[in-house]
C-alpha positions in Angstrom: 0.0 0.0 0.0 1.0 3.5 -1.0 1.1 6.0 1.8 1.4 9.8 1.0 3.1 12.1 3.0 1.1 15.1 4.3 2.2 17.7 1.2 1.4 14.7 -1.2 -2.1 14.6 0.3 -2.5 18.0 0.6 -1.6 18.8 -3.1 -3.7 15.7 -4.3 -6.8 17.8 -2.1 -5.7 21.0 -4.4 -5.8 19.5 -7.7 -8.4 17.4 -6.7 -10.5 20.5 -6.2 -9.1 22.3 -9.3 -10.1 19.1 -12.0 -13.7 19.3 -10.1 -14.4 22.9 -10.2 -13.2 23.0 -14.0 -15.6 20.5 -15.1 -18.3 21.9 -13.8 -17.0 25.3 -15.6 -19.4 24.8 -18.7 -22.3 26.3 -17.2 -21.0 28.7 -14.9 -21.2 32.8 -15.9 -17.7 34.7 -16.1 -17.9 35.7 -12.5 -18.3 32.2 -11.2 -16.0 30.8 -13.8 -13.4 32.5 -12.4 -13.8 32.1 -8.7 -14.0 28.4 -8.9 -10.8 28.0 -10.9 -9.2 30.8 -8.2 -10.9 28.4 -5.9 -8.9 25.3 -7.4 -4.9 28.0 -7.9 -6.1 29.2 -4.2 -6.0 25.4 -3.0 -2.5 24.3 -4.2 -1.6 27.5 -3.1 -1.9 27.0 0.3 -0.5 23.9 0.1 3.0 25.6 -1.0 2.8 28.3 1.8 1.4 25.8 4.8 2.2 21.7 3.5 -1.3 20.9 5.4 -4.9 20.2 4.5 -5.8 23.7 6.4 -3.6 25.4 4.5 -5.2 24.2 1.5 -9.1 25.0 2.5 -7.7 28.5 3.2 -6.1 28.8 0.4 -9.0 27.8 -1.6 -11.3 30.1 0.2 -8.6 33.1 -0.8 -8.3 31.9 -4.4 -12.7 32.2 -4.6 -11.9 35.9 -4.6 -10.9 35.5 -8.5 -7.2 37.1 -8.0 -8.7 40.5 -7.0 -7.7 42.1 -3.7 -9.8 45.1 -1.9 -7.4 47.9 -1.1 -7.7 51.1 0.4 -7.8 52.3 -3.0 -11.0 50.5 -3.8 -12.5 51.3 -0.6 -11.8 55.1 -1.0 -13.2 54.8 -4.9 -16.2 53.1 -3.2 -17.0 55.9 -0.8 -16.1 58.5 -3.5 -19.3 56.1 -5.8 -21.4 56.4 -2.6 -21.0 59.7 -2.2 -21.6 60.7 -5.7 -24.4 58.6 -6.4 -26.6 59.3 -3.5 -30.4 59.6 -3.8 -30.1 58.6 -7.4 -31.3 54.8 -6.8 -27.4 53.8 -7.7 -26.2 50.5 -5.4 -23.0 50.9 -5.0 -21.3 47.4 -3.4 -18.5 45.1 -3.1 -19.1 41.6 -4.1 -17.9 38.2 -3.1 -15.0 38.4 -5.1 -13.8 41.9 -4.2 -15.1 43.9 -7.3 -16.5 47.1 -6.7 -20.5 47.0 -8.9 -22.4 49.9 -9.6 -25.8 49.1 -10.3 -27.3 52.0 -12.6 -31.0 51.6 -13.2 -32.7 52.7 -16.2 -34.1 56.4 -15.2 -30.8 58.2 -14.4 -29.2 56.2 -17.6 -30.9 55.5 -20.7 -33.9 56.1 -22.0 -36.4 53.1 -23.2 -35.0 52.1 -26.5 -32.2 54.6 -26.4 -28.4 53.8 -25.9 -27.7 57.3 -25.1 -26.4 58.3 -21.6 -29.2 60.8 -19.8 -27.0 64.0 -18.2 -28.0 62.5 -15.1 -25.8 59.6 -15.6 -22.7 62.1 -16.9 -21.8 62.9 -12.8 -21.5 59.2 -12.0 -19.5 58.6 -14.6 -16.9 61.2 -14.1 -16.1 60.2 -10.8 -16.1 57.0 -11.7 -13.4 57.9 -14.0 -11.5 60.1 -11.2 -8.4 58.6 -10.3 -8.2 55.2 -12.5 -5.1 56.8 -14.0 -3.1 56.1 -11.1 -4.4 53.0 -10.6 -3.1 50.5 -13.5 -4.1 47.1 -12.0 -8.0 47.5 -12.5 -9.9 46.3 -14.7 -13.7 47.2 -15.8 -16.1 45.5 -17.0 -19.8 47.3 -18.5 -22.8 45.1 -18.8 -26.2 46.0 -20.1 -29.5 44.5 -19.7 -32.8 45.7 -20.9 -36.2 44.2 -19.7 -38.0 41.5 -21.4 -40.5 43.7 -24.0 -39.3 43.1 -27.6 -37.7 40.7 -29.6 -34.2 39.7 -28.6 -33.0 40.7 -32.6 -33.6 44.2 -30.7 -32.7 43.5 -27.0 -29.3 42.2 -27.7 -27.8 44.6 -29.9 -28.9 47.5 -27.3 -28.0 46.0 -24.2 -24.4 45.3 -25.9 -24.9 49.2 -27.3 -25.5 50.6 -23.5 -22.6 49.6 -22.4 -20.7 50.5 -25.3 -21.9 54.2 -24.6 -20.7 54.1 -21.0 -17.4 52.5 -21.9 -16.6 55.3 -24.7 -17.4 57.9 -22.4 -15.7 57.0 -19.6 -12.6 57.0 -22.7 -13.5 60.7 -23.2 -12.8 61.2 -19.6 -9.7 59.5 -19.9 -9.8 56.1 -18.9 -8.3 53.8 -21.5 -11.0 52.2 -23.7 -8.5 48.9 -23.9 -8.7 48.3 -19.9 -12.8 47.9 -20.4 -14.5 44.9 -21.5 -18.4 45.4 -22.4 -20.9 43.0 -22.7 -24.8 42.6 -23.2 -27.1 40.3 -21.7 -30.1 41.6 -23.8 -33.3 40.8 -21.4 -31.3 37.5 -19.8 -30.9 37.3 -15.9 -33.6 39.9 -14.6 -33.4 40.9 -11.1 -37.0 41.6 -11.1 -40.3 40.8 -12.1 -40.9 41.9 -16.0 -44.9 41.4 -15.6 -44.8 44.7 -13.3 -43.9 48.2 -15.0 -42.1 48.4 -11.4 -40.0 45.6 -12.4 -39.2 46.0 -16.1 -37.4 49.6 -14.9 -35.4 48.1 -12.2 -34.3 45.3 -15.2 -33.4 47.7 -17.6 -30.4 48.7 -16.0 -25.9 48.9 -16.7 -24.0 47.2 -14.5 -20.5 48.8 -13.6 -17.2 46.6 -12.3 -14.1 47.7 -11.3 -11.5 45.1 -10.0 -7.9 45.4 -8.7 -5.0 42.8 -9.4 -2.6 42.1 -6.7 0.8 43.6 -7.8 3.0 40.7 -9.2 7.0 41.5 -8.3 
């Protein structure tokens, strides 16, 4: 019989949990895809810093964050976002996996059937862009939804079109059009119910990310 020492066991644990989360990759969104693999990195990880099966959990549980760390940078930026978008029906969070979301509903943004930013959104937006000079490890990502009226030959092209807006005029305030990745969910993934007028506003909507990489030396 075969025994393994406690590093052999331990690594065995963090690819073990690596070839698991990646299979079940297929169906995941971009969000989850990458805090299971960082989930999987995060394992063997802890293995190479503590050679026990501890180390390993914790080092899964830090790899779930997707890579991204929550500096003071990004908690000044988020009380600058707070600040700025006050009383406007903005949500302004961190998530799970340390990104900073701006959740921009439909009447400060766009208009029903329009991809062009409303003044109200303009203010958001430029301090949003305040300061991401200086910061050259984050990373943003724009996605648009709309809510579930017409046909997705329409919805998907706008939601994709929303974002686009955001992202080129967050490049006319100087933020570098290359460090944003857009996308458009068209009516997909609601967060409320589109039988209710209520509801279709709060799912037409842009979603803001902003994520900070560790520094690598």
């Amino acid at each position: 019989m075969i025994t393994l020492t406690s590093t052999a066991r331990s690594t065995t644990l963090g690819l073990s949990t690596l070839a698991l989360l990646l299979g079940g990759c297929a169906n995941m969104s971009d969000t989850q895809r990458s805090s299971a693999i960082g989930a999987g990195v995060g394992a063997l990880a802890g293995v190479a810093v503590g050679n026990s099966r501890e180390s390993a959990a914790i080092g899964a549980g830090l790899g779930a964050l997707g890579g991204y760390i929550w500096s003071n940078q990004m908690a000044q930026k988020k009380a600058a976002m707070e600040q700025a978008t006050a009383g406007t029906g903005v949500a302004v969070t961190q998530t799970a996996d340390n990104q900073l979301k701006l959740n921009i509903p439909s009447d400060i943004s766009f208009d029903t059937g329009s991809s062009r930013i409303k003044p109200n959104l303009q203010p958001i937006l430029n301090q949003f862009a305040q300061g991401l000079s200086s910061q050259p490890n984050t990373e943003i990502r724009i996605v648009g939804y709309t809510d579930s009226t017409g046909s997705d030959a329409i919805n998907n092209p706008l939601s994709v079109n929303r974002a686009a807006s955001a992202r080129d005029y967050l490049a006319s305030r100087g933020v570098d059009a290359q460090r944003s990745q857009i996308d458009g969910r068209g009516s997909r993934e609601p967060i409320a119910d589109n039988a209710t007028a209520a509801g279709r506003a709060k799912n037409r909507r842009i979603e803001i990310f902003l994520a900070e990489r560790a520094v690598t030396r």
